[in-house]
VORO-317366 format. One record per residue (C-alpha): residue number from 0; residue in one letter; x, y, z. Coordinates in steps of 0.1 Angstrom, whole numbers, padded with zeros to 4 digits. Layout:
// residues N
R   resi   resn      px      py      pz
R    NUM      A       X       Y       Z
...
// end
This chain:
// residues 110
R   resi   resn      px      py      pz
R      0      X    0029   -0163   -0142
R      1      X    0006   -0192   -0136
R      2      X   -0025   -0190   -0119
R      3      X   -0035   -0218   -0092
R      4      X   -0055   -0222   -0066
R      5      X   -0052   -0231   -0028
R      6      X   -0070   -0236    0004
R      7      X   -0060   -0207    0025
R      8      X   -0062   -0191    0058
R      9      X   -0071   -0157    0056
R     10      X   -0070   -0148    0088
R     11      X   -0059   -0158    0124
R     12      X   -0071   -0186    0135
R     13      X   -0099   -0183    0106
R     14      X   -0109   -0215    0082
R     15      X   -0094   -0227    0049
R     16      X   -0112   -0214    0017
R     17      X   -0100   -0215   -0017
R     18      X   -0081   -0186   -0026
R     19      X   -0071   -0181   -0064
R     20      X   -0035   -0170   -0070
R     21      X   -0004   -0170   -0091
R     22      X    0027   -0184   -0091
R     23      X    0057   -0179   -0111
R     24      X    0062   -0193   -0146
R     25      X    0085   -0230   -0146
R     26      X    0125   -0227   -0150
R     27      X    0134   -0253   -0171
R     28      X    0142   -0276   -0146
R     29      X    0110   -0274   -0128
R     30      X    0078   -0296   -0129
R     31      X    0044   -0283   -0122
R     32      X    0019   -0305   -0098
R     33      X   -0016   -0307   -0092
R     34      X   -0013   -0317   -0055
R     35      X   -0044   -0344   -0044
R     36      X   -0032   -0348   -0007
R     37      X   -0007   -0333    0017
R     38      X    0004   -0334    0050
R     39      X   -0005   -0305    0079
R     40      X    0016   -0307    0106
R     41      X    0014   -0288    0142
R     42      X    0036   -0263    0127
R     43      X    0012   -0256    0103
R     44      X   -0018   -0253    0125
R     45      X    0006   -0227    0143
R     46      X    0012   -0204    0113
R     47      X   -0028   -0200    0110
R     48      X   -0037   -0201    0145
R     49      X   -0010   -0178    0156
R     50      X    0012   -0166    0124
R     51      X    0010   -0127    0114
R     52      X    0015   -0135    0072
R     53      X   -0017   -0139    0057
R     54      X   -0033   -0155    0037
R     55      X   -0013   -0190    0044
R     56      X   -0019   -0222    0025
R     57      X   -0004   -0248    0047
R     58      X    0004   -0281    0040
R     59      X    0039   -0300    0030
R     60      X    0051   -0333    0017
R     61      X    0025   -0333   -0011
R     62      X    0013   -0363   -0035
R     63      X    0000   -0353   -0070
R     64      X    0002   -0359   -0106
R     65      X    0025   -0338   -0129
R     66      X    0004   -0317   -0153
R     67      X    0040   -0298   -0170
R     68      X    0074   -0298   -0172
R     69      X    0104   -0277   -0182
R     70      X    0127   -0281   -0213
R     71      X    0157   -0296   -0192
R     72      X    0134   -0328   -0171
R     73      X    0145   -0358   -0182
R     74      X    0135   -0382   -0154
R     75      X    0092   -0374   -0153
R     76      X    0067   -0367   -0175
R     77      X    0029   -0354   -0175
R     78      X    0007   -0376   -0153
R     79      X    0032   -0391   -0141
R     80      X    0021   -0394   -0098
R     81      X    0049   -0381   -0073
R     82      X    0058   -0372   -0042
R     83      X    0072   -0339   -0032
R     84      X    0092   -0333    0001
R     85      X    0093   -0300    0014
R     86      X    0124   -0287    0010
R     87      X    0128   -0269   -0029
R     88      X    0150   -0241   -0041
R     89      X    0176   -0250   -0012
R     90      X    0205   -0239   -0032
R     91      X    0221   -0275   -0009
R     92      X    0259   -0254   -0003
R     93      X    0247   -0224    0023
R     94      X    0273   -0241    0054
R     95      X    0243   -0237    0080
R     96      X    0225   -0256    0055
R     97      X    0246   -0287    0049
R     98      X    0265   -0286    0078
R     99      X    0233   -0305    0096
R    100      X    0219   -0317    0065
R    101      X    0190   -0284    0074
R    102      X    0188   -0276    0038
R    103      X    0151   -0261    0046
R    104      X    0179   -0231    0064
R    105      X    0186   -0218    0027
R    106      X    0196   -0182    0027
R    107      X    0208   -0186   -0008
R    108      X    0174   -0203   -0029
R    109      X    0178   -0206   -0064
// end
């Protein structure tokens, strides 16, 4: 397990604080990021002004630099600076997934 830290909300409706907490370790095809700036959306605002999962760390379609990789990356390297979307883990097959290109639909992650 790796330990990182967000901003999360704690509570309904409560504000973002850091919150200290772990993650699993990488898969060899994975890369780890320090995120610098993301995007919060509506439907982020929702989950912490009326979700029912706490704590939430909202945010999505991240920029960051790239502080490890797996065994298996070929294609980045640490520090390089990317751009992540939001959909990972879609295993990309699941029919109500690819059907409408709705991959973020996954029933099946990896």
């Amino acid at each position: 397990m790796r330990n990182v830290t967000g901003w999360a909300a704690h509570r309904q409706g409560g504000p973002l604080e850091p919150w200290d907490f772990t993650r699993r370790d990488l898969r060899g095809d994975d890369v780890a990021v320090r995120v610098e700036y993301c995007g919060v959306c509506a439907s982020d605002n929702a989950a912490i002004d009326h979700g029912s999962a706490f704590p939430v760390v909202p945010g999505h379609e991240m920029v960051g630099e790239i502080t490890a990789v797996g065994e298996a990356v070929t294609r980045f390297a640490v520090g390089d600076k990317v751009a992540v979307g939001n959909i990972i883990d879609s295993c990309g097959q699941a029919r109500r997934a690819s059907a409408a290109g709705r991959t973020g639909a996954c029933g099946s992650p990896r």
